[in-house]
MDTraj code that builds the backbone (N, CA, C; nanometers):
import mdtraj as md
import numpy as np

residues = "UNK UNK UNK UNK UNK UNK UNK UNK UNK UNK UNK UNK UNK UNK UNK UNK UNK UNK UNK UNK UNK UNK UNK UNK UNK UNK UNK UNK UNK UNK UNK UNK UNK UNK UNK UNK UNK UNK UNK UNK UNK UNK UNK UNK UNK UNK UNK UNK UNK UNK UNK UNK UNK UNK UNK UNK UNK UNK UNK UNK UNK UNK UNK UNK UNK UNK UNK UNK UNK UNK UNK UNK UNK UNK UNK UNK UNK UNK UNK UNK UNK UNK UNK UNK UNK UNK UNK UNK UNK UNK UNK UNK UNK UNK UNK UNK UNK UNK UNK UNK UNK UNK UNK UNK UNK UNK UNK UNK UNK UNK UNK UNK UNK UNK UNK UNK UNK UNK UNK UNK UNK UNK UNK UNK UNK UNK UNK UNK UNK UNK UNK UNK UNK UNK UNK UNK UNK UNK UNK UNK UNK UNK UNK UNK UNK UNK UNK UNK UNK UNK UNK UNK UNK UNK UNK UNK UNK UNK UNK UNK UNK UNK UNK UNK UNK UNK UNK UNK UNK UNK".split()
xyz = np.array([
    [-1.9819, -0.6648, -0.2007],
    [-1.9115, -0.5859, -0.3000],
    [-1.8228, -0.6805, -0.3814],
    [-1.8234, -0.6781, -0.5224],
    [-1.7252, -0.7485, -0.5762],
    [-1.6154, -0.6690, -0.6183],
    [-1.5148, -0.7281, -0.7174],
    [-1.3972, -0.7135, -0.7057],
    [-1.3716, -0.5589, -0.8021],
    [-1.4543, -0.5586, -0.9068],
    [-1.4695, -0.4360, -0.9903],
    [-1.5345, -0.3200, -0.8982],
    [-1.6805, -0.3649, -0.8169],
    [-1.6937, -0.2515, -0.7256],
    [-1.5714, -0.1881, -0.6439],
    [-1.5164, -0.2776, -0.6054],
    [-1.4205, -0.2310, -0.5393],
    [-1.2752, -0.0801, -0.5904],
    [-1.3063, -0.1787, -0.7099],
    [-1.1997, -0.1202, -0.7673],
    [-1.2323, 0.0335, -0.8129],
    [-1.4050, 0.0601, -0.8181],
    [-1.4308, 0.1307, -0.8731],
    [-1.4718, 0.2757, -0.7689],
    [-1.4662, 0.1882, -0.6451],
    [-1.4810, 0.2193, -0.5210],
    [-1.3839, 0.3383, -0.4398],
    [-1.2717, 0.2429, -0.4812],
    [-1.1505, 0.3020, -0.4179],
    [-1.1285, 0.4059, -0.4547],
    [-1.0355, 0.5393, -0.3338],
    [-1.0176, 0.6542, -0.3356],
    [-0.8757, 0.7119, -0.2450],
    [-0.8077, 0.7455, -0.2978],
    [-0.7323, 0.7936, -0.1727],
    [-0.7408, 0.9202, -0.0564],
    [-0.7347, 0.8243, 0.0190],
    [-0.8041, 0.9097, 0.1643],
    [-0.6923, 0.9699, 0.2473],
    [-0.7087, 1.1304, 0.3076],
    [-0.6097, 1.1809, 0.3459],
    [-0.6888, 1.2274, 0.5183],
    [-0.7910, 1.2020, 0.4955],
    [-0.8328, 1.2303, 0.6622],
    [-0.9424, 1.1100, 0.7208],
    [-0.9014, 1.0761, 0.8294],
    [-0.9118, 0.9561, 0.8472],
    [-1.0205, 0.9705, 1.0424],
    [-1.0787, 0.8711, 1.0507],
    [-1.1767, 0.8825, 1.1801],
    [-1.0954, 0.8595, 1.3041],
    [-1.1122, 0.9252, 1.3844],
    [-1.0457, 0.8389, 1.5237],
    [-1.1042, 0.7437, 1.5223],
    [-1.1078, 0.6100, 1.4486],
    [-1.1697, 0.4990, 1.5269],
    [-1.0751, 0.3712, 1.4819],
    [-1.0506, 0.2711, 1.5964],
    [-0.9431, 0.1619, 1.5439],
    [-1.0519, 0.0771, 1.4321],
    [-0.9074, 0.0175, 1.4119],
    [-0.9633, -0.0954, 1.2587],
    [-0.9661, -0.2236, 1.3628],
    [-1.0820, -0.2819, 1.3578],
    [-1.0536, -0.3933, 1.4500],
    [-1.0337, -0.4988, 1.3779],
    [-0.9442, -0.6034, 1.4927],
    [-0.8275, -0.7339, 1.4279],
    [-0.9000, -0.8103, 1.3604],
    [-1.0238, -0.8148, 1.3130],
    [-1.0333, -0.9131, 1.2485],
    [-1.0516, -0.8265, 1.0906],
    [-1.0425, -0.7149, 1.0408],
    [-1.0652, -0.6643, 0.9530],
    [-0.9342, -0.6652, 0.8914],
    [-0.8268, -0.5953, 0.9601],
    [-0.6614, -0.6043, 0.9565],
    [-0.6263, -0.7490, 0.9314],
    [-0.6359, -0.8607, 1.0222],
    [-0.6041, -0.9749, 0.9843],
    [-0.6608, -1.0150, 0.8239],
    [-0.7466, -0.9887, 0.7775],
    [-0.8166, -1.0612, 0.6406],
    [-0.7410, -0.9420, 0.5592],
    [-0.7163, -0.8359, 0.5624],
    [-0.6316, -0.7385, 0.4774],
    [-0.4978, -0.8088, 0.4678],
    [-0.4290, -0.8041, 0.5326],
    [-0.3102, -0.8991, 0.5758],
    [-0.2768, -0.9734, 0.5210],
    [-0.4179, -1.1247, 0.5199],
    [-0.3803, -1.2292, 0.4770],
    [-0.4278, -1.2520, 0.3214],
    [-0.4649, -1.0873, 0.2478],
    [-0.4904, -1.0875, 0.1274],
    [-0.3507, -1.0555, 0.0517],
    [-0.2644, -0.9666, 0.1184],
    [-0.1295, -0.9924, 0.1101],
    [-0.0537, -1.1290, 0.0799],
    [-0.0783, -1.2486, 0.1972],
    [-0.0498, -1.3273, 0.2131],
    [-0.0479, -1.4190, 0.1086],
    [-0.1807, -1.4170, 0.0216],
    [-0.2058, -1.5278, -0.0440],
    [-0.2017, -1.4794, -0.2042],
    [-0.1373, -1.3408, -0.2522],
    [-0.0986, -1.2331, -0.3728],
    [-0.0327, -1.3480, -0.4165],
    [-0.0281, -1.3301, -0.5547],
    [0.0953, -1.3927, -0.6635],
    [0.2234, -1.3152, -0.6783],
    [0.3521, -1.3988, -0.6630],
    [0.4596, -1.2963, -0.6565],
    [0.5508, -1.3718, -0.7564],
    [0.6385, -1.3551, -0.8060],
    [0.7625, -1.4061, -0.8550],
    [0.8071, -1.5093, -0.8295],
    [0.7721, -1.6454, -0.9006],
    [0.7976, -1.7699, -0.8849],
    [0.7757, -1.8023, -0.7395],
    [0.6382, -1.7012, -0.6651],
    [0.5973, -1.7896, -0.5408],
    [0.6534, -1.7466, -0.4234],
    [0.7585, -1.6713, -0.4208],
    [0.8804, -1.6518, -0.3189],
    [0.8047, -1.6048, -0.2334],
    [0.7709, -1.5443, -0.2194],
    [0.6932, -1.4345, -0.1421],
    [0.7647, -1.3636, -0.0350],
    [0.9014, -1.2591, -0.1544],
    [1.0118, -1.1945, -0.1013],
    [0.9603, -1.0696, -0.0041],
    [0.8968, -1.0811, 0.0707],
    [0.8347, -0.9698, 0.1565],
    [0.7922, -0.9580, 0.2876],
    [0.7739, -0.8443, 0.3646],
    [0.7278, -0.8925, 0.4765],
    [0.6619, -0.7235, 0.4986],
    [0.5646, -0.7497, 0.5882],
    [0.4756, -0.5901, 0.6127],
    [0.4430, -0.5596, 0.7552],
    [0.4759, -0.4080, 0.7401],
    [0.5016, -0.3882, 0.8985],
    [0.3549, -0.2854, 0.9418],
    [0.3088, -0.3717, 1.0320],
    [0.1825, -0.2602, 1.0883],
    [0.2284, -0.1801, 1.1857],
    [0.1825, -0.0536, 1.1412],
    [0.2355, 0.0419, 1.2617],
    [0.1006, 0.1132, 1.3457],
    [0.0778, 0.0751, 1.4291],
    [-0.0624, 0.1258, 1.5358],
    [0.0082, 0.2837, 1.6298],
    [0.1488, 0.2278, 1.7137],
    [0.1964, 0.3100, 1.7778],
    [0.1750, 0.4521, 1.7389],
    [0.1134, 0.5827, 1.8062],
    [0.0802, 0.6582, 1.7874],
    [0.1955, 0.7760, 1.8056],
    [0.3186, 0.7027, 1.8776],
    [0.4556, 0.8110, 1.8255],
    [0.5153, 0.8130, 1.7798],
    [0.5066, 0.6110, 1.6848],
    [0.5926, 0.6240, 1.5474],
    [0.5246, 0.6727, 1.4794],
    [0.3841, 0.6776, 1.4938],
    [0.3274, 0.7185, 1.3636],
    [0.3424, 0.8660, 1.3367],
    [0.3510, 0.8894, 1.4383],
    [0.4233, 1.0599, 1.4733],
    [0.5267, 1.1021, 1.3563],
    [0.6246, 0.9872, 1.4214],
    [0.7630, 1.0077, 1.3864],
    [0.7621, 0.9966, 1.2032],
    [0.6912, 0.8770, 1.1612],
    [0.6705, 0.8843, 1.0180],
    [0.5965, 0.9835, 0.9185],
    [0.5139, 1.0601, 1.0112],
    [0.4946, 1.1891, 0.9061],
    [0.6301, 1.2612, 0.8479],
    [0.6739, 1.3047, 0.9484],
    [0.8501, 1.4011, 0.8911],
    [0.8874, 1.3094, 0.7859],
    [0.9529, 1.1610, 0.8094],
    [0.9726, 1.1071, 0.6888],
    [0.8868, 1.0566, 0.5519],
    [0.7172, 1.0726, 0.6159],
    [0.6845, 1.1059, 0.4790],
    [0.6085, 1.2333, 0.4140],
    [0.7513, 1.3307, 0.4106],
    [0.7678, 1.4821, 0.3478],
    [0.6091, 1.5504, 0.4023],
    [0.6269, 1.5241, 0.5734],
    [0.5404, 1.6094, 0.6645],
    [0.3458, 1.5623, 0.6259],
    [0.3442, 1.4773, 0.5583],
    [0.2164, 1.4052, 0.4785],
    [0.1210, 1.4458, 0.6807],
    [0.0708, 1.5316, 0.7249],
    [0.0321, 1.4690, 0.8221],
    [-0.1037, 1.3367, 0.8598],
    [-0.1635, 1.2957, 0.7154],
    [-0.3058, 1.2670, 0.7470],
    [-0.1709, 1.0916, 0.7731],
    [-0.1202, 1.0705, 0.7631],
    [0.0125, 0.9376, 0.7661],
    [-0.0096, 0.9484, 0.9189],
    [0.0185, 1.0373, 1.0264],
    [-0.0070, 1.0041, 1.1785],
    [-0.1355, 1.0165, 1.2046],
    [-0.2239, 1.0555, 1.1570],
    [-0.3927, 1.0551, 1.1777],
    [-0.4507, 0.9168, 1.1327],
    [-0.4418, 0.8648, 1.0387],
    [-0.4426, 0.6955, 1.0156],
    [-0.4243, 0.6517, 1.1375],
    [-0.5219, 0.5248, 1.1803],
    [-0.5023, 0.4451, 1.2840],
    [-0.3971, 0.3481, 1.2409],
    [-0.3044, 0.3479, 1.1204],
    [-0.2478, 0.2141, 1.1124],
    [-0.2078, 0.2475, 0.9587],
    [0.0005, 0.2140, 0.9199],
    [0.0391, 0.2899, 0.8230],
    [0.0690, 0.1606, 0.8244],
    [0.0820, 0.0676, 0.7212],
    [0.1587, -0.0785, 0.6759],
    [0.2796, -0.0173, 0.5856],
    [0.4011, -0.0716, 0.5836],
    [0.5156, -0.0439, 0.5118],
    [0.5241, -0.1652, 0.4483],
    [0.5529, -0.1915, 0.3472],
    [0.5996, -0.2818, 0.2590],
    [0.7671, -0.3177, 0.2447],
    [0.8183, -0.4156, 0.2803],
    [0.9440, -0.4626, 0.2776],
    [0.9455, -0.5354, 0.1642],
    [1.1059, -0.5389, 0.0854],
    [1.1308, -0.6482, 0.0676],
    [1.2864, -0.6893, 0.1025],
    [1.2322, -0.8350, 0.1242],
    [1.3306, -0.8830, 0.1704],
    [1.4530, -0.9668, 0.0389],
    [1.3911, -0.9200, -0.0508],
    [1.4873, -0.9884, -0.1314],
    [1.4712, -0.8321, -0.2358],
    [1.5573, -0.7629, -0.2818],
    [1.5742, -0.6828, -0.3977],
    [1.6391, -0.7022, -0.4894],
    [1.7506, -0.8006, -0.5065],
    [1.8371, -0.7457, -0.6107],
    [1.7709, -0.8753, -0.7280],
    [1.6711, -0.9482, -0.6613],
    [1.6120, -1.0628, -0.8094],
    [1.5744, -0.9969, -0.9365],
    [1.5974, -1.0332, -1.0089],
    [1.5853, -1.0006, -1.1559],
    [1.5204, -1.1232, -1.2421],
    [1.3798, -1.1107, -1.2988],
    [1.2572, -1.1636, -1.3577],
    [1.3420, -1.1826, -1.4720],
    [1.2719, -1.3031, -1.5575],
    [1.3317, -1.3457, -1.6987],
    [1.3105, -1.2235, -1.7781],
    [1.2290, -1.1291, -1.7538],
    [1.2123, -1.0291, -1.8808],
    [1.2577, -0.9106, -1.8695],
    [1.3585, -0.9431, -1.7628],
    [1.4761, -0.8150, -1.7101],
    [1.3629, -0.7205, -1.6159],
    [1.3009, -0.7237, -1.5442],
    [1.2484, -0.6225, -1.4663],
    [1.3252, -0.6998, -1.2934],
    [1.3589, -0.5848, -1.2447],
    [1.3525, -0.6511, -1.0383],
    [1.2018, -0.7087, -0.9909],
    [1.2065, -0.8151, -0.9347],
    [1.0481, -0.8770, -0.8781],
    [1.0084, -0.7926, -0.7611],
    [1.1379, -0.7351, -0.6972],
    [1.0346, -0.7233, -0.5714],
    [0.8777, -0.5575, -0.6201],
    [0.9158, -0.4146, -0.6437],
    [0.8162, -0.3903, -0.7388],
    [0.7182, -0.3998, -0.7231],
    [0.7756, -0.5061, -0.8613],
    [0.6161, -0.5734, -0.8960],
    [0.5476, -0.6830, -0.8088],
    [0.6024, -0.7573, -0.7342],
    [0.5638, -0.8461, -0.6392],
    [0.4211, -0.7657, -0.5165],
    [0.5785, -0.6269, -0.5144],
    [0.4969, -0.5401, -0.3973],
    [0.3933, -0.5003, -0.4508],
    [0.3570, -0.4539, -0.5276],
    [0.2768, -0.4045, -0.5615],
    [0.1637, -0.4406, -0.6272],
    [0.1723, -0.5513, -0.6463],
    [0.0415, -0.6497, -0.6151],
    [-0.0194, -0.6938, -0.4983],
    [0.0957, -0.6897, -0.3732],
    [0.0463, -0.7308, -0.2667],
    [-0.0134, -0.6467, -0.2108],
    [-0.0099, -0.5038, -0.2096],
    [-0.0219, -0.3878, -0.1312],
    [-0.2039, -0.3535, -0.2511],
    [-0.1493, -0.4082, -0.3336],
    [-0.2905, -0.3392, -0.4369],
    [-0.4077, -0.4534, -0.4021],
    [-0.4188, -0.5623, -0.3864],
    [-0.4862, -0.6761, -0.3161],
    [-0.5202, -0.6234, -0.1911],
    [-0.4147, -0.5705, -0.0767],
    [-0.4604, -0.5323, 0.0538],
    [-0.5861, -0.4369, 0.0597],
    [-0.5146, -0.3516, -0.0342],
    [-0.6311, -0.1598, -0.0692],
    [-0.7654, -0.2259, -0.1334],
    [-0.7571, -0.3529, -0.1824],
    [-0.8976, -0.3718, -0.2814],
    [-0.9679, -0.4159, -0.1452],
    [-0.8790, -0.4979, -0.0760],
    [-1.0013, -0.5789, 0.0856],
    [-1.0400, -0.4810, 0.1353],
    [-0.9346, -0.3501, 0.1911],
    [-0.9482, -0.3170, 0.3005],
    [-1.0916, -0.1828, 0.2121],
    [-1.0830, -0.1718, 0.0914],
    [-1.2071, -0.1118, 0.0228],
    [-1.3606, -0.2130, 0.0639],
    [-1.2785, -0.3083, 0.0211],
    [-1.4571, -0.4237, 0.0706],
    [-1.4961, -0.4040, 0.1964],
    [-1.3907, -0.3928, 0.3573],
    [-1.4404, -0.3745, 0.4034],
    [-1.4759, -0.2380, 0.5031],
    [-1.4707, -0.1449, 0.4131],
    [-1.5573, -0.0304, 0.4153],
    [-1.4335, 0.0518, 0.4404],
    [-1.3007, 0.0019, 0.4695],
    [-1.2422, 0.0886, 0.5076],
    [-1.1472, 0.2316, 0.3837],
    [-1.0797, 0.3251, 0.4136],
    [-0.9732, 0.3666, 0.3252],
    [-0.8547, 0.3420, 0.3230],
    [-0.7725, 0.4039, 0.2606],
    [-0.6339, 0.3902, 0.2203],
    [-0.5652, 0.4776, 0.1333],
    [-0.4602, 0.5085, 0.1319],
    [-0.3796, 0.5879, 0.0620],
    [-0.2418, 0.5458, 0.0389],
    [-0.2064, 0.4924, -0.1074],
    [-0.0772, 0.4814, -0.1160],
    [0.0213, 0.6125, -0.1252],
    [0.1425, 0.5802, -0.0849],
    [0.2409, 0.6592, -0.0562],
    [0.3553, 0.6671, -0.1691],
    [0.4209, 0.7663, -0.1877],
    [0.5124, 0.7514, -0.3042],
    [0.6154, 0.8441, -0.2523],
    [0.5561, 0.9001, -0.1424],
    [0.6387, 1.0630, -0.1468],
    [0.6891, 1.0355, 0.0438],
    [0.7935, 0.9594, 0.0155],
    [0.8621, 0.9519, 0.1709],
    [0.9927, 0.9507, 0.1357],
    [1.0905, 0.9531, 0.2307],
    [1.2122, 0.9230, 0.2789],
    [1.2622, 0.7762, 0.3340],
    [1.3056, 0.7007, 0.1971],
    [1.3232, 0.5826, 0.2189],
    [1.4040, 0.5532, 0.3537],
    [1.4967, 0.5804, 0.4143],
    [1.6097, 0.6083, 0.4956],
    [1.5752, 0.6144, 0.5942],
    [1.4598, 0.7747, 0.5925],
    [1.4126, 0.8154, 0.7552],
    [1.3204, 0.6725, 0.7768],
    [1.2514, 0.5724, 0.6933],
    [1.1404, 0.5435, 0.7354],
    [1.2495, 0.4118, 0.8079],
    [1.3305, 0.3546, 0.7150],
    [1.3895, 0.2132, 0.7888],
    [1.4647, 0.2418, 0.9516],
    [1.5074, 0.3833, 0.9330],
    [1.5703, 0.4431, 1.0839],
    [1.4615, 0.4577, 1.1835],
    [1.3424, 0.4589, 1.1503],
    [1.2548, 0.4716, 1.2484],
    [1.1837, 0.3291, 1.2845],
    [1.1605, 0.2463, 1.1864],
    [1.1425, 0.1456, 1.2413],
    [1.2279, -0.0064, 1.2013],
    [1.3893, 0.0420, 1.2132],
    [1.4659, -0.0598, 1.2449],
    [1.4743, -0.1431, 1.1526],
    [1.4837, -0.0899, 1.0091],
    [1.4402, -0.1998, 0.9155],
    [1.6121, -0.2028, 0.8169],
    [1.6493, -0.2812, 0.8291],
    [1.8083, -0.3526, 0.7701],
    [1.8101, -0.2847, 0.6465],
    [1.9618, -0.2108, 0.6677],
    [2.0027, -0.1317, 0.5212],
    [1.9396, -0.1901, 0.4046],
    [2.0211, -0.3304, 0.3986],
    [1.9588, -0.4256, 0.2620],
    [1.8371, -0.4625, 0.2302],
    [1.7553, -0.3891, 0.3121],
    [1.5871, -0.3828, 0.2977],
    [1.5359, -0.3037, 0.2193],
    [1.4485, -0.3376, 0.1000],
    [1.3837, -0.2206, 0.0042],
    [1.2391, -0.1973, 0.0838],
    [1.2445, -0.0312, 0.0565],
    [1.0417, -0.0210, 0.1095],
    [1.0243, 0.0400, 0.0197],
    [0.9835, -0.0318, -0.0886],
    [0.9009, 0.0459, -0.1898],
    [0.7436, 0.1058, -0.2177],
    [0.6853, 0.1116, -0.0848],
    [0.5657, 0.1586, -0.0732],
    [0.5367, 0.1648, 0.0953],
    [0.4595, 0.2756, 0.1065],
    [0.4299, 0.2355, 0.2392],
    [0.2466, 0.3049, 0.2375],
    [0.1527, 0.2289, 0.3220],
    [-0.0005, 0.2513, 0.2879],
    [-0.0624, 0.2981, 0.4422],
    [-0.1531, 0.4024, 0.4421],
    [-0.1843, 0.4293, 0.5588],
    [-0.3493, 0.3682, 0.5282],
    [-0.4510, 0.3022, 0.6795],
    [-0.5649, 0.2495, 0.6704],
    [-0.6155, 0.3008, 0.7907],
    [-0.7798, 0.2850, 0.8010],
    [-0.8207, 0.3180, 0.8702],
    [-0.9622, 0.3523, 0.7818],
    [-1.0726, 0.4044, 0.8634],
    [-1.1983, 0.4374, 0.8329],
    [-1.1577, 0.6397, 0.8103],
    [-1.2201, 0.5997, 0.6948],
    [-1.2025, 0.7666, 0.5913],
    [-1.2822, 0.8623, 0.7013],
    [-1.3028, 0.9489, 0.6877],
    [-1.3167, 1.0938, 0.7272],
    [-1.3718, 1.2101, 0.5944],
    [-1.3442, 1.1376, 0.5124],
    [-1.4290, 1.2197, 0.4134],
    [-1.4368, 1.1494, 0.2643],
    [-1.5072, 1.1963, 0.2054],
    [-1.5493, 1.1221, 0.0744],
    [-1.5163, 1.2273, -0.0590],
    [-1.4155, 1.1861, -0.0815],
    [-1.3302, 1.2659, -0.2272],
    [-1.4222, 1.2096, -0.3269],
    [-1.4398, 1.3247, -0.4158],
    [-1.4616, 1.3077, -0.5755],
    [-1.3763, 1.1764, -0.6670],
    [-1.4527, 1.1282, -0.7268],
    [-1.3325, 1.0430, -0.8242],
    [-1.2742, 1.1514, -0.8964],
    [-1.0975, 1.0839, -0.9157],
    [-1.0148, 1.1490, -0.9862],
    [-1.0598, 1.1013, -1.1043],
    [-1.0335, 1.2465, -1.2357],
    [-1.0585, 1.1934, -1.3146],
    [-0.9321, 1.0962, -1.4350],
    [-1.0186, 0.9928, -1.5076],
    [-0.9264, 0.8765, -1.5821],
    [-0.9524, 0.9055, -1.7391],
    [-0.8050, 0.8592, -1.7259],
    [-0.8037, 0.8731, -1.9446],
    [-0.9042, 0.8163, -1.9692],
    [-0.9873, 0.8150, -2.1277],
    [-1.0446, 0.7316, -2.1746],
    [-1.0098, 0.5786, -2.2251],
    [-1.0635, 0.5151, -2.2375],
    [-0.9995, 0.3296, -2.2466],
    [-0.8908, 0.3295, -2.3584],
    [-0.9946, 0.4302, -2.4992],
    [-0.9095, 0.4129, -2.5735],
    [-0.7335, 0.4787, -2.5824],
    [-0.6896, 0.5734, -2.4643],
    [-0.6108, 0.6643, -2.4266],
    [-0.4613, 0.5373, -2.3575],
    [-0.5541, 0.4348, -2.2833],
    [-0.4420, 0.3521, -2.2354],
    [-0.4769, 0.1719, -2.2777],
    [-0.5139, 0.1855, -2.3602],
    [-0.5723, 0.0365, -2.4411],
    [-0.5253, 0.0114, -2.5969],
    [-0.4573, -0.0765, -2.6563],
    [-0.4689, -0.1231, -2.8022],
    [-0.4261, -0.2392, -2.8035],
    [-0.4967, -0.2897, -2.9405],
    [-0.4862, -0.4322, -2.9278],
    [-0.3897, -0.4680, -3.0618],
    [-0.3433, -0.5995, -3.0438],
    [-0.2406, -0.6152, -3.1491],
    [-0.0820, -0.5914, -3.1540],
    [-0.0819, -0.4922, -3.1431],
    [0.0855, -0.3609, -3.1653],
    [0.0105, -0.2564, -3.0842],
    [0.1419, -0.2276, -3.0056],
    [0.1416, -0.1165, -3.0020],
    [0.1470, 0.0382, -3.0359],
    [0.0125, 0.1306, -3.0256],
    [-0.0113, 0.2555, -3.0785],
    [-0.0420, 0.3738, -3.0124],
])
top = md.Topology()
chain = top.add_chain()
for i, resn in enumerate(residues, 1):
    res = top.add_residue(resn, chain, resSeq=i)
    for name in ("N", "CA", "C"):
        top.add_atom(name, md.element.get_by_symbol(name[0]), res)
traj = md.Trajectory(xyz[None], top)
């Protein structure tokens, strides 16, 4: 699969197989994280795999009762460890950092056959209280993986010309 299949591939998945993701699939997801472009390199982040089946419990309530989040064999949270940096063109890096790293992970863990679902809709607070993660810690995303359980329709997308112009903006 290449990198456009992938992309074209991907779906967000809300019911997921009882079956584990085995370590060598997780490790290469991981280390697609690892090797993302971030903000002058820093690589202000760190990502937490969660397997445990009573945090994962515990992280549905904080993310606003989502239950297919404890049915996932494995929810990664996105840290950063640095928030308050500010990019030459006035935006915060971490973001955008994250969110390249986490969008790199979802494209592997698409190659290798698996799903994913990003998260938007949690309780920043409940999630660091549950797994111990330092006030001064941002989680600006958190992703549940595992092998899908069902095969959603593509959502449908604007047309090119709807989010595309060249030149100026129109």
């Amino acid at each position: 699969m290449d990198v456009f299949e992938a992309i074209t591939e991907r779906k967000s998945i809300r019911k997921y197989k009882n079956v584990a993701v085995e370590a060598e699939k997780l490790e290469k997801i991981l280390e697609s994280a690892r090797l993302a472009p971030s903000a002058a390199n820093r690589q202000e982040w760190k990502f937490l795999v969660v397997k445990d089946q009573e945090i994962r419990d515990k992280l549905v309530e904080a993310a606003n009762g989502q239950k297919f989040v404890g049915q996932a064999p494995i929810t990664i949270v996105a840290c950063s460890t640095e928030s308050e940096r500010i990019m030459p063109c006035g935006q915060r890096a971490y973001p955008v950092d994250l969110s390249i790293a986490v969008s790199f992970m979802i494209l592997e863990a698409t190659e290798l056959g698996l799903g994913t679902c990003w998260l938007g809709a949690y309780d920043e607070v409940k999630i660091k209280e549950i797994l111990s993660i330092p006030e001064n810690i941002r989680v600006p995303t958190i992703f549940t993986l595992g092998y899908a359980d069902e095969n959603p329709a593509p959502r449908p997308r604007k047309g090119i010309d709807n989010v595309v112009c060249y030149e100026k903006y129109q």
